[in-house]
N, C-alpha and C positions, 0 to 999 in steps of 0.2 A: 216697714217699720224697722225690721232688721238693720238696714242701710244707715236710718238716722239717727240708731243706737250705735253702732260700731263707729260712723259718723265723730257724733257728739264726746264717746269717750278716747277716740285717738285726739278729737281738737284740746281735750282734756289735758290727757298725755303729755302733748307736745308743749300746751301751756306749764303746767307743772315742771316741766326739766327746764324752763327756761325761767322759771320763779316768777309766774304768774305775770312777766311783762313784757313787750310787744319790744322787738329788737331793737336797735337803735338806728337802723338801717334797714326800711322797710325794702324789702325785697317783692318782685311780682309771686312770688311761691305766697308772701305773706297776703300779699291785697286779694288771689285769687282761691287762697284758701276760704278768706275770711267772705269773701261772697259765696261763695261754694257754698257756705255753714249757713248761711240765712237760706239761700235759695232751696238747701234742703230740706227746714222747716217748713217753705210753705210749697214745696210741690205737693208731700203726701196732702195738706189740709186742704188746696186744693180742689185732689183725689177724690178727700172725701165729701165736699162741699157738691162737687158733679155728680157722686153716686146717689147722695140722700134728695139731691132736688132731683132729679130723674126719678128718682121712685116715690117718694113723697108728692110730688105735683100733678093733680089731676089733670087732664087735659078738658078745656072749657073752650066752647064754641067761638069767644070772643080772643081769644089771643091763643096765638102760639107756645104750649107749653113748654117747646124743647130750647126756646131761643137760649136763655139765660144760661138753663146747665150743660146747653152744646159750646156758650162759648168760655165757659169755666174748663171746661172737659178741653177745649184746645187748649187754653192759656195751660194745663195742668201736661198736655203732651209737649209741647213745645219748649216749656220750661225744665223737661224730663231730660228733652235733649239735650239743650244745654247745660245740665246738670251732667249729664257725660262726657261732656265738649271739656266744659270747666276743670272736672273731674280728675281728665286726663295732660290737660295742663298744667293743674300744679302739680300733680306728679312730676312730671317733665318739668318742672321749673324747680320743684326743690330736690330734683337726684345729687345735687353738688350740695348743699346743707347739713344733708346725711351722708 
């Protein structure tokens, strides 16, 4: 949660010195921010989405109880990654900006 606070108030930041509007010249720092910024909301949800069906869902003779929150639980790893991948490209893409 750390992440999507420090996250949300630097996209803050950078909006406010720019008067709250999108440059006039979209740039990939800008497009790959601005997906970075979603994708951060929903990785922790979800996180949490995998942990509470994992422990919430009983396991019943008639179905597999881990299918559902084993494949939230990937989509939540794999979007982590790329959450670093992303992360580490607009860095790289806006060092000339600043």
């Amino acid at each position: 949660m750390f992440i999507v606070v420090v996250t949300m108030v630097r996209a803050f930041q950078a909006l406010a010195k720019k008067d709250w509007k999108l440059p006039e010249f979209i740039s990939p720092h800008v497009v790959i921010g601005l997906a970075l910024l979603i994708l951060v909301f929903v990785q922790p949800i979800l996180g949490w989405l995998a942990f509470i069906m994992g422990k919430c869902n009983k396991p019943k003779k008639w179905r597999k109880h881990t299918e559902t929150h084993t494949k939230i639980g990937k989509a939540h790893r794999y979007i982590g990654y790329f959450v670093l991948f992303l992360g580490i490209m607009a860095t790289s893409s806006g060092l000339d900006n600043y």
